[in-house]
C-alpha positions in Angstrom: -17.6 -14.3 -16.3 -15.5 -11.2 -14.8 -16.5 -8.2 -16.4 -15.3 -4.3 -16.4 -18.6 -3.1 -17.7 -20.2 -0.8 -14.7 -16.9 -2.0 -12.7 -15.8 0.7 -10.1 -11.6 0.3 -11.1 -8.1 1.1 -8.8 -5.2 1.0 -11.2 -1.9 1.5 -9.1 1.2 3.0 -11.0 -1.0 4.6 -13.0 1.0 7.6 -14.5 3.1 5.2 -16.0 2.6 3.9 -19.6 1.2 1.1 -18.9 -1.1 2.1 -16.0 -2.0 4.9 -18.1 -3.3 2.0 -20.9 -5.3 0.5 -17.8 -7.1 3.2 -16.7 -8.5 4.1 -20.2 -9.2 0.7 -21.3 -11.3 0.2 -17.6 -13.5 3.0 -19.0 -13.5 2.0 -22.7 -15.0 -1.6 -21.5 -17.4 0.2 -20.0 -16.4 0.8 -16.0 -17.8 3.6 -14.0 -15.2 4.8 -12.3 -11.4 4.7 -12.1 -8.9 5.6 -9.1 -5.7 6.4 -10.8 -3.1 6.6 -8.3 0.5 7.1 -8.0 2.4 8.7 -5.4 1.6 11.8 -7.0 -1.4 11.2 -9.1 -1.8 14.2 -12.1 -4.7 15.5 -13.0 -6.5 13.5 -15.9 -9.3 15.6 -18.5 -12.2 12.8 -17.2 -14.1 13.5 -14.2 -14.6 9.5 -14.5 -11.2 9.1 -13.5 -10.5 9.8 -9.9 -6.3 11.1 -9.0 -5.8 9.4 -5.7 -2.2 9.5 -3.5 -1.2 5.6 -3.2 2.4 4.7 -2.0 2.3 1.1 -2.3 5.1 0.7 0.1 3.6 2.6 2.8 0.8 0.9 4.9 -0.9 4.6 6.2 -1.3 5.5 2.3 -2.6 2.1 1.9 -5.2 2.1 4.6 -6.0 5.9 3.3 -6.9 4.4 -0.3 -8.9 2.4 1.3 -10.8 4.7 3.2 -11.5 6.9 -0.1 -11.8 4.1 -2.0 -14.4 1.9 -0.3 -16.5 1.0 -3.5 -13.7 -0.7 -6.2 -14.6 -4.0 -7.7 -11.4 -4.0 -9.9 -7.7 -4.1 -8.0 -5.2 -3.9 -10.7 -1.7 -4.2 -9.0 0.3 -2.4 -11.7 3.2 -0.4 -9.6 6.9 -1.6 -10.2 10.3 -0.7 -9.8 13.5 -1.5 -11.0 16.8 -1.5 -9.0 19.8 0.2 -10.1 21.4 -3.1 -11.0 20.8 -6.7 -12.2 23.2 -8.1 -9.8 22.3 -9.0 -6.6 25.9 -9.4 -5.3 26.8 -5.7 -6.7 23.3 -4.0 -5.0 23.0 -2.5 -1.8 21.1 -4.1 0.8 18.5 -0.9 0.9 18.3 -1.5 -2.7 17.4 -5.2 -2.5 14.6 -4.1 0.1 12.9 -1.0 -1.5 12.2 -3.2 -4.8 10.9 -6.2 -2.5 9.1 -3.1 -0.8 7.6 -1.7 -4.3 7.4 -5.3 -6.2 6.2 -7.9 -3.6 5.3 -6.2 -0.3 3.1 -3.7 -1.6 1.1 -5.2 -3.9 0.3 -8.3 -1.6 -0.3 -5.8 2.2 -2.8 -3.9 -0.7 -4.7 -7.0 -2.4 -5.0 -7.9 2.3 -6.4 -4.8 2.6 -8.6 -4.4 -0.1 -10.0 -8.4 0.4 -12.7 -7.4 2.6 -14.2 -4.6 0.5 -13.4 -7.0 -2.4 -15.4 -9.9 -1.1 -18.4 -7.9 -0.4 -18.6 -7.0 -4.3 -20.1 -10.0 -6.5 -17.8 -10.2 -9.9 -14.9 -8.7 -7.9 -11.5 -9.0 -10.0 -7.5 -8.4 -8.9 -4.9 -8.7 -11.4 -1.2 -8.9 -10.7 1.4 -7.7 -13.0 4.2 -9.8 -13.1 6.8 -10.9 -15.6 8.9 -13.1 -17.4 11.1 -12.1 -14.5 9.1 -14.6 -12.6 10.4 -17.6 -14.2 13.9 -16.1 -15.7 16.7 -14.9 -13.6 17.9 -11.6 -15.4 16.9 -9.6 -13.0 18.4 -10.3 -9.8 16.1 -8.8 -7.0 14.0 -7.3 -9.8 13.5 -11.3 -10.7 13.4 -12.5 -7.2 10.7 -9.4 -6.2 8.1 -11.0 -9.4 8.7 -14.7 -8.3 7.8 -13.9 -4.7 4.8 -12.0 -6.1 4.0 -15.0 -8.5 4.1 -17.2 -5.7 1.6 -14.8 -3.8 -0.7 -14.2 -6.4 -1.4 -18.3 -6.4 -1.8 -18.1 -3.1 -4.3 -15.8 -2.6 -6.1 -16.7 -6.0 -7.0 -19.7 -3.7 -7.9 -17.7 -0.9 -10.1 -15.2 -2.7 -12.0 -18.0 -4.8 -14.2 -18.8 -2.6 -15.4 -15.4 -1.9 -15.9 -15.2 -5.2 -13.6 -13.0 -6.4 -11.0 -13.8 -9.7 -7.7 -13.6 -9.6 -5.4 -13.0 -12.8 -1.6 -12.8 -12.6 -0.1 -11.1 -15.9 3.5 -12.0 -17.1 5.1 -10.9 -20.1 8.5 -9.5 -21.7 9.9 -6.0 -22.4 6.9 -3.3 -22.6 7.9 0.0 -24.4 7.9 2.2 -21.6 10.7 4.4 -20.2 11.5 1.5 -17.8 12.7 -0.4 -20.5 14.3 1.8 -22.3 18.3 1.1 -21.5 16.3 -3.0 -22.9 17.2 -4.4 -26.6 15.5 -6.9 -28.6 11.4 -6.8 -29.3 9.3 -5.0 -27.3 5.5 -5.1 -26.8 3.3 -1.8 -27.1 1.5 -1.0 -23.8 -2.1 -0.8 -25.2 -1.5 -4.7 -26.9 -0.4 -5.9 -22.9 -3.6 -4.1 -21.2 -5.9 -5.5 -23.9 -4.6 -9.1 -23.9 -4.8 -8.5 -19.9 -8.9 -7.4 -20.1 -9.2 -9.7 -22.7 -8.0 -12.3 -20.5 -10.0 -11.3 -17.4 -13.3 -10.8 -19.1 -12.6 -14.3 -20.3 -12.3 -15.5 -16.4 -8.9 -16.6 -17.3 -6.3 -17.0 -14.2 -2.9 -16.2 -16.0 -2.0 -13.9 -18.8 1.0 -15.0 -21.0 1.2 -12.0 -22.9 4.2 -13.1 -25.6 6.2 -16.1 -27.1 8.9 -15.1 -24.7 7.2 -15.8 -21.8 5.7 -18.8 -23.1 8.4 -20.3 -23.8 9.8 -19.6 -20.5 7.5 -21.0 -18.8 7.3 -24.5 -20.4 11.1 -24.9 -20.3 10.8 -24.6 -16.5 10.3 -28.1 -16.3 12.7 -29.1 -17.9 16.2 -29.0 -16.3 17.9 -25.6 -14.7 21.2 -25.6 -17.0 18.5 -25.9 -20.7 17.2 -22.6 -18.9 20.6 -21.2 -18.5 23.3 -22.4 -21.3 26.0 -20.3 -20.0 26.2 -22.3 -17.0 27.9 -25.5 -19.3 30.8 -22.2 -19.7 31.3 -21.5 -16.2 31.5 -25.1 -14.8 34.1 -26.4 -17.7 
């Protein structure tokens, strides 16, 4: 089975609340070393944890993380954004392309440029933070960004099994963190996500369904597009 223990750990969007559960759960389960990046990474009171600059969207700050990072075993593609709207008629084209940039581009150009280092480690994990975005349509490009990644994370978990390393995708509802703040309705706590996530990896699982929410979601996609979205019966009467 996967396993953090001794596991040399890059946590992207790691100043946020979540990424900040992921880099201290990697060293509570045991792993040697964590690169916490972020565009610009603070200072953390662990010489275990290693502050590295990482813009996701930005393939020179990739290829440097690389560089300084030659020895991870553990990808954990945590960075997201949010546009400024749910609407993809209302957005601005730059918009719609920065959060592909942040949300689908840049986790996928750094899980390619990581694979070779990746490949050469035996127990080598990557796990993709998604959403219930994937499957629901709330979003607009914020939605579209985590389907496209969904999609890619499939893809590549068959690409990357025979080299041996696991792939785990993670979706789940609204997280308390200040990204969904402006949400209502129940919200899960960041350090119950990251340990149903590690749970989940350590358990060689492939996909993380991290609440009822997205459960449901997910089994009503086979059923038909207008059970998924009631409000359609209103707009077409």
């Amino acid at each position: 089975m996967p396993s953090l223990d001794g596991a040399v750990v890059l946590v992207t969007g790691a100043n946020g609340g979540i990424g900040t559960h992921f880099v201290h759960d990697a060293l509570a389960r045991g792993a040697a070393k964590v690169y916490a990046t972020a565009r610009s990474p603070r200072a953390w009171d662990d010489e275990r944890i290693v502050p590295l600059t990482l813009d996701v969207t930005d393939p020179a700050s990739i290829d440097a993380a690389v560089a300084a990072a030659a020895d991870v075993t553990v990808l954990v593609n945590n960075a997201g954004a949010t546009p400024p709207s749910a609407s993809l008629l209302d957005v601005t084209e730059a918009d719609i392309r920065a959060n592909m940039e942040t949300n689908f581009f840049g986790p996928v150009f750094l899980a390619r440029a990581f694979a070779p280092i990746l490949a050469a480690k035996q127990g080598a994990i990557l796990v993709d933070v998604h959403s219930v975005a994937s499957w629901y349509a709330f979003g607009g490009v914020y939605s579209a960004s985590k389907a496209a990644l969904w999609s890619a994370t499939n893809s590549l978990r068959i690409e990357f099994a025979p080299m041996g390393v696991h792939v785990t995708g993670v979706h789940m509802g609204y997280v308390d963190t200040p990204m969904a703040a402006h949400a209502d309705g129940p919200k899960m706590l960041p350090t119950q996500l990251v340990t149903t996530v590690y749970d989940a990896v350590e358990a060689g699982e492939y996909e993380v369904l991290a609440d009822e929410l997205t459960a449901q979601v997910k089994a009503a996609l086979s059923g038909p597009v207008e059970a998924l979205y009631p409000d359609l019966h209103s707009t077409n009467a």
